[in-house]
N, C-alpha and C positions, 0 to 999 in steps of 0.2 A: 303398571303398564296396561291398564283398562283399553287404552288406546289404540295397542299394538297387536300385531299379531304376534302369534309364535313362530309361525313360519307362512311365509308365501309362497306358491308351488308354482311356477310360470310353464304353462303348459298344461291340457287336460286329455292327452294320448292315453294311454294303456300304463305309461311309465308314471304321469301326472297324479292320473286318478288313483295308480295304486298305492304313489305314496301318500297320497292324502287319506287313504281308508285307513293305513297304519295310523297316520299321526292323531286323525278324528278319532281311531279305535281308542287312543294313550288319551281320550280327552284336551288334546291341545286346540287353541284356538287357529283354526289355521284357513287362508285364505287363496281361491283356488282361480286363477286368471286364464281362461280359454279361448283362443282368438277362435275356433272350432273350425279348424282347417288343415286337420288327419293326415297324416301323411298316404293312408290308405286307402283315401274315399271312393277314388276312382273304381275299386276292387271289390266286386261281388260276395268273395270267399275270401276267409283266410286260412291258413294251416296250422299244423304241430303246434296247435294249442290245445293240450290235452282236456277232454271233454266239449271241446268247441271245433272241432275239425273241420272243416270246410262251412262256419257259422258266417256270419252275415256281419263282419267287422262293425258295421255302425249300431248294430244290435250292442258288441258287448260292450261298447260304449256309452249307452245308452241306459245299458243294465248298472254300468259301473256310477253312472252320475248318480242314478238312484238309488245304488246303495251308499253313497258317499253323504247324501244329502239326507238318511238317516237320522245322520249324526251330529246331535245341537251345537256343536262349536266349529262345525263345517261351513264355508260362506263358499258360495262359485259366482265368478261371475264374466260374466263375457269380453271378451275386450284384448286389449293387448298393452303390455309392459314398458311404454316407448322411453323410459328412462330411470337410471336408478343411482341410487350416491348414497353414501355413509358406510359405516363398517359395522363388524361385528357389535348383536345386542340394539344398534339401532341403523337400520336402514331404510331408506326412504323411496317410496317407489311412484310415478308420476304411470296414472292411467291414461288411456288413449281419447275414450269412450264420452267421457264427462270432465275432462280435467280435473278427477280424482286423486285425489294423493292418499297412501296408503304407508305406515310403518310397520317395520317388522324387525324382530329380534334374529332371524333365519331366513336365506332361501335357498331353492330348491328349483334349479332349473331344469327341465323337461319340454323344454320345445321343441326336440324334435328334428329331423331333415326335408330338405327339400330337394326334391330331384329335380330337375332342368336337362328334358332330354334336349337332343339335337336338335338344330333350327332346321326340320326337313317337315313339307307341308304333311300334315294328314298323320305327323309322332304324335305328338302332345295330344291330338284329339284322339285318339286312340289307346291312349296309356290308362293299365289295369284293365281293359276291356279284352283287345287282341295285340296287343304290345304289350309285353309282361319284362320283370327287370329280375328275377330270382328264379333259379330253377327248383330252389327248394319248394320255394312256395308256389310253384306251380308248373313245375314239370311233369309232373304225375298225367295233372288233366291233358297236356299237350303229349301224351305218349301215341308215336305212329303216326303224328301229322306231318306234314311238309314243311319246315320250319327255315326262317332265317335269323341270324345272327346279326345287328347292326353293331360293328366294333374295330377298333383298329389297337395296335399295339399290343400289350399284356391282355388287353380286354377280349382279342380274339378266342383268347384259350377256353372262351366258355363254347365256341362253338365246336373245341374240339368235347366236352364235357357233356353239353347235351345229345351231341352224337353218341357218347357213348353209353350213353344213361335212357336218353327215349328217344330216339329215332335212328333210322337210318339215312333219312333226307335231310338233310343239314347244309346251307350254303352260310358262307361268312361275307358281308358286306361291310368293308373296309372304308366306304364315304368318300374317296380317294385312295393316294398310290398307297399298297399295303407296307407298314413299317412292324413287320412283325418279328420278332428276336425266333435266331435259329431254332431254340428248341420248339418254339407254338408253330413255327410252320413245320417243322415235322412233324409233330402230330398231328396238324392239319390233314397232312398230306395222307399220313398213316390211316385215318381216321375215311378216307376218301370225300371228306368236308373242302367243296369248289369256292374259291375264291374270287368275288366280284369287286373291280376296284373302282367302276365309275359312280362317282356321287350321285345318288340318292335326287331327285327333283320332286316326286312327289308318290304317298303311300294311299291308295285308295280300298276299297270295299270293310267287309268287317271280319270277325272268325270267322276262318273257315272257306275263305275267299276272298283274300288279300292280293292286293297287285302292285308291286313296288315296280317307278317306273325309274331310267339312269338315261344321264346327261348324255351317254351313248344313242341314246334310240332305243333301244334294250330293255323288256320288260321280263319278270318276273312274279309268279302265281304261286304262292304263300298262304298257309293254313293261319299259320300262327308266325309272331317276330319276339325277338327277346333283345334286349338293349338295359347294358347295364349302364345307367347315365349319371353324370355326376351330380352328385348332391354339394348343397350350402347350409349352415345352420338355417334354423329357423325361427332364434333370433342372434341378437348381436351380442348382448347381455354380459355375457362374460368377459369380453374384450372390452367393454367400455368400464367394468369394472377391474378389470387389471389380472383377470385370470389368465393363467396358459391356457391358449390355443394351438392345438398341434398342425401340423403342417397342410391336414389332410380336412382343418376346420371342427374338429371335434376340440370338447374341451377334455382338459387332460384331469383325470381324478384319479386319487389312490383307491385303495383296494375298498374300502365304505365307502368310498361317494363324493369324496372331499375335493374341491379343486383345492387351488394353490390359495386362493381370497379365505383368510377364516370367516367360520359362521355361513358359506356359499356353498353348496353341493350344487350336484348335475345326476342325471341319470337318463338311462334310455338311448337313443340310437343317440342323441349327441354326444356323446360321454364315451370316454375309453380313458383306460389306463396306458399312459405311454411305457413302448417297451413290447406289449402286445401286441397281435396281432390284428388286421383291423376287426371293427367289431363285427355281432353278426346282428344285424338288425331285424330280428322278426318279432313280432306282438308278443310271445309267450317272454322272451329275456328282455322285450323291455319291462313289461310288468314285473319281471323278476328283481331288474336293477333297480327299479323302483320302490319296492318292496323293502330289499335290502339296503338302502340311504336312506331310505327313512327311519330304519330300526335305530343305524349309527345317528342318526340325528337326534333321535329323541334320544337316546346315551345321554348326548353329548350333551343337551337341554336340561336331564337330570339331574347330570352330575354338577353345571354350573349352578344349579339353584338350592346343590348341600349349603348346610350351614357350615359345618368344616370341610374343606375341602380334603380328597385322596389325599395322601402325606402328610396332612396336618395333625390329623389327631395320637 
């Protein structure tokens, strides 16, 4: 199988790269597809990545290709996966870049999510800069500024969360009429977190001097916003090979990495176990999940290439 790889890792984030340092570390031939479009890019810093705390996300990125490329039977390369078919031991994968075609014995999907905040002028262009989506990852810096909330429904309840974690100035901007379940408006209410319901027309200045204006007339003077917005895989990949996708767009894997397709694993934010809770997606447990699919991978790689197989002898 001079021809194939051992495994293809579609995706080159934090989850990509890390499982490609394991498989390169076991010597396997493995080949690594990066359309190089981070789910983080936008974002200065990143957090609770221990020894890297507030580092420069496209640094470890950067650090990680290069340690990856190391390693003689590591291949990267740019592009994107736009098609794939065959089953376990032999799969066949169609590049985007060159009309390359690539086989592989294994893959190993890490692509990743994409967020799609709201259609309101002035989100998008401001997202990772002064529009943040996680308080984990960056509540801290936002502590004691004047903050809003863009969110309606369950999603309100982060504005009672960051009120009560870094600020005392906290408004919820609902984008429309509020549809909030009894208990998030009492805690709203608890929380002394003001509730605005006219949509959003457009979000102007930078941190620190933010001006969200509403369909009302009505403006509003904002340090900082937080908008948790919903994400889409980032790619299609498992659906068109027949893996479970869970409701919520994530593909569904057990406890190593495994979706339901054999020979296919997933890791990193698009990946959950169904049953669970959703995942958490930050840099430090994608690397992690990635990490750990790869180890079961290569298992699984060894174990098909005994001359007797487990139970036989």
């Amino acid at each position: 199988m001079n021809d194939t790889y051992d495994v293809v890792v579609v995706g080159g984030g934090p989850a990509g790269l890390s499982a490609t340092l394991v498989l390169g570390r076991q010597r396997r031939r493995v080949l690594l597809v990066d359309a190089g479009e981070p789910r983080n890019a936008p974002a200065a810093e990143m957090h609770m990545y221990l020894g890297r705390d507030g580092a420069d996300p496209a640094q470890l990125l950067a650090d990680g290709r290069a340690e990856v490329d190391a390693y003689p039977t590591v291949t990267r390369r740019a592009g994107r996966v736009v098609g794939v078919r065959g089953a376990l031991d032999d799969f066949t994968l169609d590049l985007d870049d060159d009309g390359a075609v690539v086989r592989a014995r294994r893959l190993l999907l890490a692509g990743g999510q994409v967020d799609e905040p709201l259609d309101v002028p002035g989100l998008a262009q401001r997202w990772g800069g002064s529009v943040f989506h996680c308080p984990f990852c960056h509540g801290y810096e936002t502590t004691g500024m004047a903050l809003v909330v863009i969110g309606n429904g369950l999603a309100g309840m982060l504005a009672a969360y960051v009120r009560d974690r870094f600020s005392d100035d906290v408004v919820l901007a609902t984008h429309g009429p509020a549809e909030l379940p009894g208990w998030v408006a009492a805690n709203l209410e608890a929380g002394g977190v003001r509730v605005v319901e006219s949509p959003i027309t457009a979000i102007d200045g930078d941190l620190g001097a933010l001006e969200l204006r509403f369909a009302d007339g009505t403006t509003l003077a904002r340090d900082g916003i937080y908008h948790r917005a919903p994400t889409r895989p980032g790619t299609a990949l498992a659906g068109s090979l027949g893996a479970t996708v869970l409701d919520d767009g994530t593909i569904a894997v057990d406890e190593c990495g495994r979706t339901s397709v054999p020979g296919v694993s997933a890791a990193g934010d698009a990946a959950r176990q169904p049953g669970l809770p959703d995942g958490v997606t930050l840099v430090s447990v994608g690397a992690g999940s990635g990490v750990a699919a790869a180890v079961w991978l290569e298992q699984e790689l060894f174990r098909t290439g005994l001359p007797v197989a487990p139970g036989q002898g």
